[in-house]
GULUMFI-120618 format. One record per residue (C-alpha): x, y, z; residue number from 0. Coordinates in steps of 0.2 Angstrom, whole numbers, plus 5000, padded with zeros to 4 digits. Layout:
<rec><xx>X</xx><yy>Y</yy><zz>Z</zz><num>NUM</num></rec>
...
***
This chain:
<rec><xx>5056</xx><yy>5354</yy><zz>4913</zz><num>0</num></rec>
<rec><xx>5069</xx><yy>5356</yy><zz>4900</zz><num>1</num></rec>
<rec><xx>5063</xx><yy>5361</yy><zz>4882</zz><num>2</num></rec>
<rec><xx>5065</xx><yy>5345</yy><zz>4874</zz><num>3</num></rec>
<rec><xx>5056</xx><yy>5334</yy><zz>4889</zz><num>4</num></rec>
<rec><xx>5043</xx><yy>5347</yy><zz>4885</zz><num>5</num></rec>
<rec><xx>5040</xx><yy>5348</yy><zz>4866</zz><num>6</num></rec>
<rec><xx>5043</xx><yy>5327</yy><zz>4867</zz><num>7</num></rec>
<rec><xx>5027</xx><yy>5329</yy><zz>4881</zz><num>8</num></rec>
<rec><xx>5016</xx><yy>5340</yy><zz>4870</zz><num>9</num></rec>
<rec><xx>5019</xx><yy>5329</yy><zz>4854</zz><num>10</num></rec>
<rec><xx>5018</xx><yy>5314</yy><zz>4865</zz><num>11</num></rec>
<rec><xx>4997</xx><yy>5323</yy><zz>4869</zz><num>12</num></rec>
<rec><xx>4994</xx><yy>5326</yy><zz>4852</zz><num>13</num></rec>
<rec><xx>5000</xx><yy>5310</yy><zz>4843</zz><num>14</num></rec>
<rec><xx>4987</xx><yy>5302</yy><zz>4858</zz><num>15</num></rec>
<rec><xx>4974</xx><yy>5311</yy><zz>4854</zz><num>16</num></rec>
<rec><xx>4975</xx><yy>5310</yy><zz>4836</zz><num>17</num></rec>
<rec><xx>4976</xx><yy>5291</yy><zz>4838</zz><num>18</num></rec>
<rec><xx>4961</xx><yy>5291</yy><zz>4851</zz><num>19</num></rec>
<rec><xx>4950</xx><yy>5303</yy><zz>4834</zz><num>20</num></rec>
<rec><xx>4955</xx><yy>5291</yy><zz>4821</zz><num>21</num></rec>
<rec><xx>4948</xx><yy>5277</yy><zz>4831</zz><num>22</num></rec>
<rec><xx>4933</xx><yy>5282</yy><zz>4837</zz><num>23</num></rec>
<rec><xx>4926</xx><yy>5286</yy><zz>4819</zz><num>24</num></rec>
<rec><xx>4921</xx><yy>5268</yy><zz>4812</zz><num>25</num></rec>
<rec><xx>4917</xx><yy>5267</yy><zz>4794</zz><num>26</num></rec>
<rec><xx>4900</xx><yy>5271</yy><zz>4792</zz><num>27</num></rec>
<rec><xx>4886</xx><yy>5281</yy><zz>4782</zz><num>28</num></rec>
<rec><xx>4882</xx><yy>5299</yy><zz>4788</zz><num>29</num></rec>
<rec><xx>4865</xx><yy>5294</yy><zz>4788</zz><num>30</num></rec>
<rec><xx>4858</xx><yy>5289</yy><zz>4803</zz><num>31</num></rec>
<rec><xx>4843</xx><yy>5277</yy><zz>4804</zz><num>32</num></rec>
<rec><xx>4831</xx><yy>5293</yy><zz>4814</zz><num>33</num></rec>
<rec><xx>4814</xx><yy>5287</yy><zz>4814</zz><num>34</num></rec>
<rec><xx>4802</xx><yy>5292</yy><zz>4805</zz><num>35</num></rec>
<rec><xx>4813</xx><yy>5299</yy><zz>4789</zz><num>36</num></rec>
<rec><xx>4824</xx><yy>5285</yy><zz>4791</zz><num>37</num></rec>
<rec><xx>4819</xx><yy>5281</yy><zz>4774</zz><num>38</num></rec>
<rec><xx>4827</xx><yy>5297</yy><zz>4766</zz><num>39</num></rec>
<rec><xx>4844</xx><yy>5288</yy><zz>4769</zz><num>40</num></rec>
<rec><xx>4850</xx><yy>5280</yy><zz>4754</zz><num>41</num></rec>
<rec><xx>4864</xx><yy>5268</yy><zz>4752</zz><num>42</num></rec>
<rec><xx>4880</xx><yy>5273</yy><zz>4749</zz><num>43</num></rec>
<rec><xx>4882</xx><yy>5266</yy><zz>4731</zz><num>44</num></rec>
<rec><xx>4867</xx><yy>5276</yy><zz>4727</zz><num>45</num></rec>
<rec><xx>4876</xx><yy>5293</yy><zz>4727</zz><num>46</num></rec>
<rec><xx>4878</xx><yy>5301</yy><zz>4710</zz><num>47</num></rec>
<rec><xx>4895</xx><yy>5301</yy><zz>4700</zz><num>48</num></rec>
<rec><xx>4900</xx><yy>5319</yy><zz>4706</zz><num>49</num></rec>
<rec><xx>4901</xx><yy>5313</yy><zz>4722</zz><num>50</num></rec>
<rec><xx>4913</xx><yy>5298</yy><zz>4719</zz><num>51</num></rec>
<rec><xx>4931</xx><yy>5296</yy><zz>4719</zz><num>52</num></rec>
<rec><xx>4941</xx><yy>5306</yy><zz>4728</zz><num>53</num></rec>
<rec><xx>4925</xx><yy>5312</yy><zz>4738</zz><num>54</num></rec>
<rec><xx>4922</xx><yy>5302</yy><zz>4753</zz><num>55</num></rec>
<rec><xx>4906</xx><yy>5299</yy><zz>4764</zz><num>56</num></rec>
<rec><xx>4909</xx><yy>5303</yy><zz>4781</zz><num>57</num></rec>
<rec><xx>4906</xx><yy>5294</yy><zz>4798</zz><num>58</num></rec>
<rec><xx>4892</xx><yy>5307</yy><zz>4805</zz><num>59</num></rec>
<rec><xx>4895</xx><yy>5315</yy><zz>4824</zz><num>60</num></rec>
<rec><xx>4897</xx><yy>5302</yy><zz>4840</zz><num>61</num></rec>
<rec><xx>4881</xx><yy>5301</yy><zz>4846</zz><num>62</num></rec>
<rec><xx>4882</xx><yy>5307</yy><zz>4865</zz><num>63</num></rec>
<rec><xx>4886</xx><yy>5323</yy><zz>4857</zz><num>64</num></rec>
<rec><xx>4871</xx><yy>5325</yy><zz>4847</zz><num>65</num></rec>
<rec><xx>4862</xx><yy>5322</yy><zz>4864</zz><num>66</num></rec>
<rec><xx>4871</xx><yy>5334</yy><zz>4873</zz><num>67</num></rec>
<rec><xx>4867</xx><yy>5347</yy><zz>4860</zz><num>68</num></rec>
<rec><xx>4848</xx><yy>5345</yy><zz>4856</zz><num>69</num></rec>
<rec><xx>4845</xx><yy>5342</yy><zz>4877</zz><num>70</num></rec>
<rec><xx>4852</xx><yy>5361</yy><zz>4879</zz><num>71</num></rec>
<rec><xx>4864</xx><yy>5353</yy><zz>4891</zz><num>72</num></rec>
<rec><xx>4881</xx><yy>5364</yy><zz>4894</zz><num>73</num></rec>
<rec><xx>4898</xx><yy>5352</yy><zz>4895</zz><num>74</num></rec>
<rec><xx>4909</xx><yy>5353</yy><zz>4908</zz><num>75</num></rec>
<rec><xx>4921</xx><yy>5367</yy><zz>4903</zz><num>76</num></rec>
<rec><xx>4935</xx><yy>5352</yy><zz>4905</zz><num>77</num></rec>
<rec><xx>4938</xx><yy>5336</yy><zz>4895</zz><num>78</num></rec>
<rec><xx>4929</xx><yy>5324</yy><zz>4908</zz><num>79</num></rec>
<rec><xx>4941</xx><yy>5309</yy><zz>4902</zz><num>80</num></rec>
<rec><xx>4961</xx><yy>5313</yy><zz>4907</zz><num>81</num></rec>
<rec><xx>4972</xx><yy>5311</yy><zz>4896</zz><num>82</num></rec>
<rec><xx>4986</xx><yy>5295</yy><zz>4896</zz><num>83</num></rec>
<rec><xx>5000</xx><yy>5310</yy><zz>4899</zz><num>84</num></rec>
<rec><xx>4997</xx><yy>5327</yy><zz>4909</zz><num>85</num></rec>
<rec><xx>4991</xx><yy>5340</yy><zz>4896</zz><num>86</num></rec>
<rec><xx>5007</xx><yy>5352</yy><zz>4898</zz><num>87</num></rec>
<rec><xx>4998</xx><yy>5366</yy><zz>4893</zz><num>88</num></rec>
<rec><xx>4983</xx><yy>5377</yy><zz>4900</zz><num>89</num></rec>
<rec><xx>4969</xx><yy>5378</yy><zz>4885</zz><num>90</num></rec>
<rec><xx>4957</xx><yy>5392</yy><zz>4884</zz><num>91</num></rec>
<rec><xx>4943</xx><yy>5391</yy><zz>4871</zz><num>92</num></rec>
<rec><xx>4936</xx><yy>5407</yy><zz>4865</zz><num>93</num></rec>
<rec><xx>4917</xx><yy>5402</yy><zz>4863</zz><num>94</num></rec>
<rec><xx>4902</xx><yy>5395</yy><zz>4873</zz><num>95</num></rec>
<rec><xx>4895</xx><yy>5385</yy><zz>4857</zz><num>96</num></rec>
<rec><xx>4889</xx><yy>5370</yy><zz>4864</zz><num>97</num></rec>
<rec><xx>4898</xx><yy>5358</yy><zz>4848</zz><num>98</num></rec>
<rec><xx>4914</xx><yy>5366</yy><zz>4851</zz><num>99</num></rec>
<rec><xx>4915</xx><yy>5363</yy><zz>4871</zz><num>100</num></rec>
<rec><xx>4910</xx><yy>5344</yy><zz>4863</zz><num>101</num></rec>
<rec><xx>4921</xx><yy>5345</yy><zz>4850</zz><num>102</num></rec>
<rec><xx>4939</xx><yy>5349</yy><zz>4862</zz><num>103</num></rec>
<rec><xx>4931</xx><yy>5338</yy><zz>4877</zz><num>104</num></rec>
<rec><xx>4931</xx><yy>5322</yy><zz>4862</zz><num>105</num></rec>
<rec><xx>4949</xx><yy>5327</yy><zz>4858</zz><num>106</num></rec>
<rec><xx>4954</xx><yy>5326</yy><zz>4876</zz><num>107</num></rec>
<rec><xx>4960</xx><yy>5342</yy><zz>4879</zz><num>108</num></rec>
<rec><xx>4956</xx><yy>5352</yy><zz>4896</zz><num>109</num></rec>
<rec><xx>4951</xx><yy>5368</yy><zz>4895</zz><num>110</num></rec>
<rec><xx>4944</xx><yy>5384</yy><zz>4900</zz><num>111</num></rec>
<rec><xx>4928</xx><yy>5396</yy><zz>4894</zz><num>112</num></rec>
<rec><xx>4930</xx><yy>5410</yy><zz>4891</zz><num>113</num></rec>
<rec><xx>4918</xx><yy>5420</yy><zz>4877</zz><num>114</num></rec>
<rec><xx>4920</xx><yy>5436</yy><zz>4866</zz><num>115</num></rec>
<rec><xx>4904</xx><yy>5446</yy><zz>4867</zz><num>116</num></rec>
<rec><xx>4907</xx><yy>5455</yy><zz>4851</zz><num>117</num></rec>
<rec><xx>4896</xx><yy>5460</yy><zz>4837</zz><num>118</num></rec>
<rec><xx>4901</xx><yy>5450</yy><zz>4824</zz><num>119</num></rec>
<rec><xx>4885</xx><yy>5458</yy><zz>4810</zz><num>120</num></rec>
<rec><xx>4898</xx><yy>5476</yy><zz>4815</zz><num>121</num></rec>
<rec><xx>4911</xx><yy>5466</yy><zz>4805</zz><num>122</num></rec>
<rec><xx>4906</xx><yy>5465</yy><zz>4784</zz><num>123</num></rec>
<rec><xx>4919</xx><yy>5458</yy><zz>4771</zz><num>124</num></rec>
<rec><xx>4912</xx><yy>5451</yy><zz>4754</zz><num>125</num></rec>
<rec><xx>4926</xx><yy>5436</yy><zz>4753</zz><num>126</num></rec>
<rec><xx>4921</xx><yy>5421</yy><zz>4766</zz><num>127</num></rec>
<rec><xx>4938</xx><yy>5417</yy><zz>4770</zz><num>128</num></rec>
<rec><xx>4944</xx><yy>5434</yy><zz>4775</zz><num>129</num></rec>
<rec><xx>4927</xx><yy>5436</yy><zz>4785</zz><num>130</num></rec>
<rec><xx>4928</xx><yy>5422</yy><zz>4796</zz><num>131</num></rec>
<rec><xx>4946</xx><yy>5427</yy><zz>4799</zz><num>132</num></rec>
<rec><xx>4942</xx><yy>5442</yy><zz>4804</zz><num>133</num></rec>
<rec><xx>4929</xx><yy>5437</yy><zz>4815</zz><num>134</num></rec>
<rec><xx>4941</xx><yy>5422</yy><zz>4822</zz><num>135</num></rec>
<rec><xx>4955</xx><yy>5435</yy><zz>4828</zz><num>136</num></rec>
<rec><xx>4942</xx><yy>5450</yy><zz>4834</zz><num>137</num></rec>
<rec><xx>4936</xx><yy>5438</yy><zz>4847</zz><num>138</num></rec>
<rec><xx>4953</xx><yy>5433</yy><zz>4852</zz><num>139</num></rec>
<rec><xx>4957</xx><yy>5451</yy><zz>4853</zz><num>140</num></rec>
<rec><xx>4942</xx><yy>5452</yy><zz>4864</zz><num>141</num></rec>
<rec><xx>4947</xx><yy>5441</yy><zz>4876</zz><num>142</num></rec>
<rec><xx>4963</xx><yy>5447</yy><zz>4877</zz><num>143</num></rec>
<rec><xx>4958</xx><yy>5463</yy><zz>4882</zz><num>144</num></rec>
<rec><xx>4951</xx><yy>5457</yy><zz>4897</zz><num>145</num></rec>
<rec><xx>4966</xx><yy>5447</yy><zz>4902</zz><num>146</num></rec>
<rec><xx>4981</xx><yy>5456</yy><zz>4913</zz><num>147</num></rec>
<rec><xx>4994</xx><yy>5447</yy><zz>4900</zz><num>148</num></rec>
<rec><xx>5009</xx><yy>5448</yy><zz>4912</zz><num>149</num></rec>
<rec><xx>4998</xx><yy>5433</yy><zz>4921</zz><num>150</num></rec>
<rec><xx>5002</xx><yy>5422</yy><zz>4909</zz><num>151</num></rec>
<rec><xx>5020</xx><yy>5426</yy><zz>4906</zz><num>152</num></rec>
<rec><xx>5028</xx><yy>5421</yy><zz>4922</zz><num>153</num></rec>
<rec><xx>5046</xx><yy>5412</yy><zz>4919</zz><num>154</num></rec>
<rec><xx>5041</xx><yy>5394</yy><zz>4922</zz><num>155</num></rec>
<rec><xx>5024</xx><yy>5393</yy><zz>4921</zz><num>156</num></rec>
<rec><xx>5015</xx><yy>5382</yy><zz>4908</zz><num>157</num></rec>
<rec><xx>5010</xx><yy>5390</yy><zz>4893</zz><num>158</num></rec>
<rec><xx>4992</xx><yy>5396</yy><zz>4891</zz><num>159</num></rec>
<rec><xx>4986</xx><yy>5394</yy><zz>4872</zz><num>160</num></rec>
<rec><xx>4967</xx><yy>5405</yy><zz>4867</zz><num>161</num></rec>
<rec><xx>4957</xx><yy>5397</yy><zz>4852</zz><num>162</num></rec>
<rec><xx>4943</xx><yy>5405</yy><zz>4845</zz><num>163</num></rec>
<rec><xx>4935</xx><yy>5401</yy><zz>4827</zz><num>164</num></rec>
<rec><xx>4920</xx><yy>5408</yy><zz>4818</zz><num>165</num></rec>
<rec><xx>4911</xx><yy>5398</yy><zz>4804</zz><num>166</num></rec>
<rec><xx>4900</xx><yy>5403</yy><zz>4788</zz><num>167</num></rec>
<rec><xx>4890</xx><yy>5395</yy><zz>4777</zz><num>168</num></rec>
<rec><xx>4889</xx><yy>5398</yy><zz>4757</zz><num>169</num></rec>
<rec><xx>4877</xx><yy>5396</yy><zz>4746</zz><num>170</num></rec>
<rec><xx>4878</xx><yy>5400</yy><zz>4729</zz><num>171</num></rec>
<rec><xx>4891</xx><yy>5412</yy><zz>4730</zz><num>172</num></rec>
<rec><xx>4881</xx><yy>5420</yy><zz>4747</zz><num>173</num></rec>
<rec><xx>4887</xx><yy>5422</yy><zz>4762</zz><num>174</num></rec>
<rec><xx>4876</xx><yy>5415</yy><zz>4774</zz><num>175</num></rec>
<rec><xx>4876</xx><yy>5417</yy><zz>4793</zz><num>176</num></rec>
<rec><xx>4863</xx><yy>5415</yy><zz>4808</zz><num>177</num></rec>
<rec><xx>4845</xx><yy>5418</yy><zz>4801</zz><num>178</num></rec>
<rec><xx>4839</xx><yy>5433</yy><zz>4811</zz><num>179</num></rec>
<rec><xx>4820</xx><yy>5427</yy><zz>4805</zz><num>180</num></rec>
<rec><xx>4809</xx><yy>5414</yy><zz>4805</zz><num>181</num></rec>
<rec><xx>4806</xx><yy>5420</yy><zz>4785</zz><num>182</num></rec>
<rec><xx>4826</xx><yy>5421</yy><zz>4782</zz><num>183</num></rec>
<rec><xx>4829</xx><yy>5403</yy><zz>4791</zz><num>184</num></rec>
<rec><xx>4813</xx><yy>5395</yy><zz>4778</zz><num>185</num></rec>
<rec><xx>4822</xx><yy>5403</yy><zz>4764</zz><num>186</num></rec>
<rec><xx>4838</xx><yy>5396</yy><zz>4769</zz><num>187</num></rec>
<rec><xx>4831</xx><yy>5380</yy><zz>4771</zz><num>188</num></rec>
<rec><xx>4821</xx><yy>5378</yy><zz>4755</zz><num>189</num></rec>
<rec><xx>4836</xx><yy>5383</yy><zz>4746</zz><num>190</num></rec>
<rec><xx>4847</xx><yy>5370</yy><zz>4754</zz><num>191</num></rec>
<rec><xx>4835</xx><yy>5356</yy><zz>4746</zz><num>192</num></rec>
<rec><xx>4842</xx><yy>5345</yy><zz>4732</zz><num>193</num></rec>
<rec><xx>4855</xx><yy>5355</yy><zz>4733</zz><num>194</num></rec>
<rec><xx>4871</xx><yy>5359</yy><zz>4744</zz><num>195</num></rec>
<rec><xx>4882</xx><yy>5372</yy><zz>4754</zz><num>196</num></rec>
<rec><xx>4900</xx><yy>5376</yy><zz>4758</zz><num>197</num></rec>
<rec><xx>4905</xx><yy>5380</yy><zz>4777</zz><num>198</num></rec>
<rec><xx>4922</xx><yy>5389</yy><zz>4778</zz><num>199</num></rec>
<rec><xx>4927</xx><yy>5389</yy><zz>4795</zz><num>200</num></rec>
<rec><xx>4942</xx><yy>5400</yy><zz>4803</zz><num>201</num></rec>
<rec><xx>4953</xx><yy>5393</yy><zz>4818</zz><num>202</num></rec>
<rec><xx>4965</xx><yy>5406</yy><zz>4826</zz><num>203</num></rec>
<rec><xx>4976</xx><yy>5401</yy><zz>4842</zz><num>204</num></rec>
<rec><xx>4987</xx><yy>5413</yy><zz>4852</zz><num>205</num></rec>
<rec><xx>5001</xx><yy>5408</yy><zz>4862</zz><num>206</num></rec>
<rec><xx>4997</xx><yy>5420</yy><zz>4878</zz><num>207</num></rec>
<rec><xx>5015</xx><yy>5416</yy><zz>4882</zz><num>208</num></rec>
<rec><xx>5025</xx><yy>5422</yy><zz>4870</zz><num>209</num></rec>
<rec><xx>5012</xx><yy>5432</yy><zz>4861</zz><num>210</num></rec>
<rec><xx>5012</xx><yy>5423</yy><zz>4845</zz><num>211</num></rec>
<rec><xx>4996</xx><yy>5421</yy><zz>4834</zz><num>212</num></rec>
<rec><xx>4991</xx><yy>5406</yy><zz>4821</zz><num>213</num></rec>
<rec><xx>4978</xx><yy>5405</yy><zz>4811</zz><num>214</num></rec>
<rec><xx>4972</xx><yy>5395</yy><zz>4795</zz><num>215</num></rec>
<rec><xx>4955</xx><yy>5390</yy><zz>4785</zz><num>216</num></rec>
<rec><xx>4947</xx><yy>5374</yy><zz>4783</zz><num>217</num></rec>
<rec><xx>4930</xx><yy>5370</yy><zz>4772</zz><num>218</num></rec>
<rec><xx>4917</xx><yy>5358</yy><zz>4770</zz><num>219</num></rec>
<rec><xx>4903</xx><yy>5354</yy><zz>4758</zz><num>220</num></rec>
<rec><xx>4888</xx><yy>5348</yy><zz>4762</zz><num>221</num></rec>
<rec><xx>4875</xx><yy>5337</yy><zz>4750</zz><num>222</num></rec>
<rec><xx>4857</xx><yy>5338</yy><zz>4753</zz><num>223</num></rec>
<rec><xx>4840</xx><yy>5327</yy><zz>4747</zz><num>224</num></rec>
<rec><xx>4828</xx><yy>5337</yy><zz>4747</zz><num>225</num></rec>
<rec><xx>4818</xx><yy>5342</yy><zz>4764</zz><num>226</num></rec>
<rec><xx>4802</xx><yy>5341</yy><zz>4767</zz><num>227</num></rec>
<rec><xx>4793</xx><yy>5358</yy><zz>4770</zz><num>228</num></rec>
<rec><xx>4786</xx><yy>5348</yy><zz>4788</zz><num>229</num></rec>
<rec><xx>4805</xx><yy>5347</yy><zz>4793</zz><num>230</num></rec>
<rec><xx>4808</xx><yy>5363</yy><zz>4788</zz><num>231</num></rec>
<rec><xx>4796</xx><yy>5370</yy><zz>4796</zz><num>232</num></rec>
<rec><xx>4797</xx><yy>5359</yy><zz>4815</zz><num>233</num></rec>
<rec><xx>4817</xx><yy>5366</yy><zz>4814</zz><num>234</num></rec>
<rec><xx>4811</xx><yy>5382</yy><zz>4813</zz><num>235</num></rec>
<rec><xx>4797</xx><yy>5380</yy><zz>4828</zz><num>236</num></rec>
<rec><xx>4810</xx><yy>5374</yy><zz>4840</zz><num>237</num></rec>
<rec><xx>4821</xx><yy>5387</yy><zz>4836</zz><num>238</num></rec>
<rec><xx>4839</xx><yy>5379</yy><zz>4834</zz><num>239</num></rec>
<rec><xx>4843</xx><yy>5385</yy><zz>4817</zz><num>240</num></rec>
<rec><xx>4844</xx><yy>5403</yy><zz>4822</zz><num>241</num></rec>
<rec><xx>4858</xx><yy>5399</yy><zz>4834</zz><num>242</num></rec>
<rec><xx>4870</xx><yy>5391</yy><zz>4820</zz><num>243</num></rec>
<rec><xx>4877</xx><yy>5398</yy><zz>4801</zz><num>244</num></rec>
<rec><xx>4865</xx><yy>5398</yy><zz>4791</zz><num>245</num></rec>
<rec><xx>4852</xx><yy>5390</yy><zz>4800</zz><num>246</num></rec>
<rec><xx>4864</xx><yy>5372</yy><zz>4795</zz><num>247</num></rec>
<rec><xx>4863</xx><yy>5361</yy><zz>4811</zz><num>248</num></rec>
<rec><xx>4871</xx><yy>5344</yy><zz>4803</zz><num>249</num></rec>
<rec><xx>4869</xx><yy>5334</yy><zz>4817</zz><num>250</num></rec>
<rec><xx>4851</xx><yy>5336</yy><zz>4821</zz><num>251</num></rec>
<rec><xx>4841</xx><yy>5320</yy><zz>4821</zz><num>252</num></rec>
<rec><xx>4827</xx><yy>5329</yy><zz>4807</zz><num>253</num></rec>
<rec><xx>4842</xx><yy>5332</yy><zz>4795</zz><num>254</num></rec>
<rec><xx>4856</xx><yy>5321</yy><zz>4796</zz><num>255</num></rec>
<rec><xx>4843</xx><yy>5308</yy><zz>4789</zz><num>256</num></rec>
<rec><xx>4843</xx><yy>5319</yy><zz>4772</zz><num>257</num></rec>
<rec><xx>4860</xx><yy>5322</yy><zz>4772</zz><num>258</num></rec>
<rec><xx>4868</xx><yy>5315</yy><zz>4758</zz><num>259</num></rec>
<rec><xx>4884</xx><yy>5317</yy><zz>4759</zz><num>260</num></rec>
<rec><xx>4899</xx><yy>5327</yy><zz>4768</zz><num>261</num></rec>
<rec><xx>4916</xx><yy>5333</yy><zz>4760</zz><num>262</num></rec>
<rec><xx>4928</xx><yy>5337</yy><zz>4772</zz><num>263</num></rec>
<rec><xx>4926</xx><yy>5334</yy><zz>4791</zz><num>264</num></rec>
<rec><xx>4909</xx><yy>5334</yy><zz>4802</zz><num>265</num></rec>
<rec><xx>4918</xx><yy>5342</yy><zz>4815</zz><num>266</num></rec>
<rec><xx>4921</xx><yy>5356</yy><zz>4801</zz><num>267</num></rec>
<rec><xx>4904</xx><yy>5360</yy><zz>4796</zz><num>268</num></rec>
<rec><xx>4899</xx><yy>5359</yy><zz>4817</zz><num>269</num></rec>
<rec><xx>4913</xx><yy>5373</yy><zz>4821</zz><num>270</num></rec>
<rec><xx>4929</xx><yy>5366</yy><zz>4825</zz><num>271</num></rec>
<rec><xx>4941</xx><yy>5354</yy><zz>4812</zz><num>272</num></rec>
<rec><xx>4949</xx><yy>5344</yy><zz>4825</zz><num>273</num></rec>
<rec><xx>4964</xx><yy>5342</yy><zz>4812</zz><num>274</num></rec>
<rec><xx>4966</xx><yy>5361</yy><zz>4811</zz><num>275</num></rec>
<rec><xx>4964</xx><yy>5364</yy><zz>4829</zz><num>276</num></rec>
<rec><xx>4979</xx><yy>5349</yy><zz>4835</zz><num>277</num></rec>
<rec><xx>4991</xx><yy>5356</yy><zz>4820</zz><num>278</num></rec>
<rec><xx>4987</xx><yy>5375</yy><zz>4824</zz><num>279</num></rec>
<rec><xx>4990</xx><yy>5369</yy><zz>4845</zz><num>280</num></rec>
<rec><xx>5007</xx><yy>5360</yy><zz>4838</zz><num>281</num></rec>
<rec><xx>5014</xx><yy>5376</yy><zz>4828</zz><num>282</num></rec>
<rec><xx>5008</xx><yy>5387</yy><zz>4844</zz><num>283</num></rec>
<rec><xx>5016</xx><yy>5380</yy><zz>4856</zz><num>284</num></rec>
<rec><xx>5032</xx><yy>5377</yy><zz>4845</zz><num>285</num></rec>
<rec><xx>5031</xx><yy>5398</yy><zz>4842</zz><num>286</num></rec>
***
């Protein structure tokens, strides 16, 4: 396949699968009708003036996905839906987080697993953004190290793209990652009420073809009611919150209900920005 057929495929995949996002996310509140704190859930109108304007209210995840995730249930490591075009790429993603595997399989992509196994507490920076990019490229670096490279370099094969990603949360000015306590995840609850965080997120992806290596930032807010101490405290006996930063699961029937408001994108705060991850894909396969 000559070089223009094949950049006219790829961009051909990706204009699809951006089409295939923008309309599967109807207009809607965030806030979910979840029995019984459905009455949490204001209307939209009712948000407060800091919050209008150019700040939008976001349509929350697809629901098959919160299934997916709250059942413990693994997704096939490929998209189960083929795309209209063959993907003319091989995708690797870097992470065995069930929202992520949700996350590429809604965006259509095939894709491999592969995970890091690193400790990421071994790796301290004070300033968020560097962290998570820090953290983004060790697991990358991790993989890689596993990987005889030359495989993936062959004259006429495909290209192999690696995307791995790391999220935090902040919350006034702290950073905040997996609680490693039942005590830690209440406080970080308790201080989430009323109130709201910041997630920055960091997306790397490496061309194992041509050796080339992308990465950029993207960041949410999230606007909380306040949460009942009852809630708090059923998140923290089933023991989700201390597999996600900062104890934040958005798409959790017990909190999406007080979620007031998202700026940014859902996928964002849940690990991967599908915006970020297609325009990082693009550049990549363009390096």
């Amino acid at each position: 396949m000559s070089r223009t057929k094949f950049l006219s495929s790829t961009l051909n995949l990706l204009l699809t699968g951006q089409r295939k996002m923008q309309s599967s996310h109807r207009p809607c509140n965030l806030l979910c009708p979840v029995a019984p704190y459905a009455a949490a859930a204001p209307r939209l109108q009712q948000r407060p003036a800091h919050l209008l304007g150019t700040k939008r209210l976001l349509s929350p995840p697809r629901r098959h996905s919160e299934a997916r995730l709250l059942s413990g249930m693994t997704p096939m490591a490929t998209s189960s839906s083929p795309t209209a075009n063959p993907q003319p790429f091989k995708l690797i993603l870097g992470s065995s987080s069930v929202a992520r595997k949700n996350i590429l399989n809604e965006m259509g992509f095939e894709f491999q697993v592969m995970t890091a196994d690193i400790d990421e507490r071994s790796i301290r920076r004070e300033d968020p953004d560097e962290l998570v990019m820090l953290l983004a490229e060790a697991k990358a670096d991790a993989i890689m190290s596993r990987m005889n490279i030359s495989d993936y370099q062959k004259e006429g094969d495909q290209p192999t793209l690696l995307i791995t990603s790391d999220i935090v949360v902040v919350h006034e000015g702290i950073i905040r990652e997996k609680p490693s306590s039942k005590e830690e995840a209440r406080q970080f609850l308790k201080g989430y009420s009323g109130g709201h965080v910041s997630t920055v997120g960091g997306v790397v992806v490496t061309n194992l073809t041509t050796g080339k290596k992308l990465g950029s930032l993207d960041k949410a807010e999230v606007y909380f009611h306040d949460i009942p101490d009852e809630i708090i405290e059923n998140l923290i006996d089933e023991g989700v919150v201390f597999r996600v930063a900062g104890g934040l699961l958005l798409e959790h029937p017990l909190v999406l209900p007080l979620v007031e408001a998202v700026v940014g994108s859902s996928d964002s705060v849940m690990g991967l920005s599908k915006d970020l991850a297609n325009k990082l894909i693009h550049e990549a396969l363009l390096a």
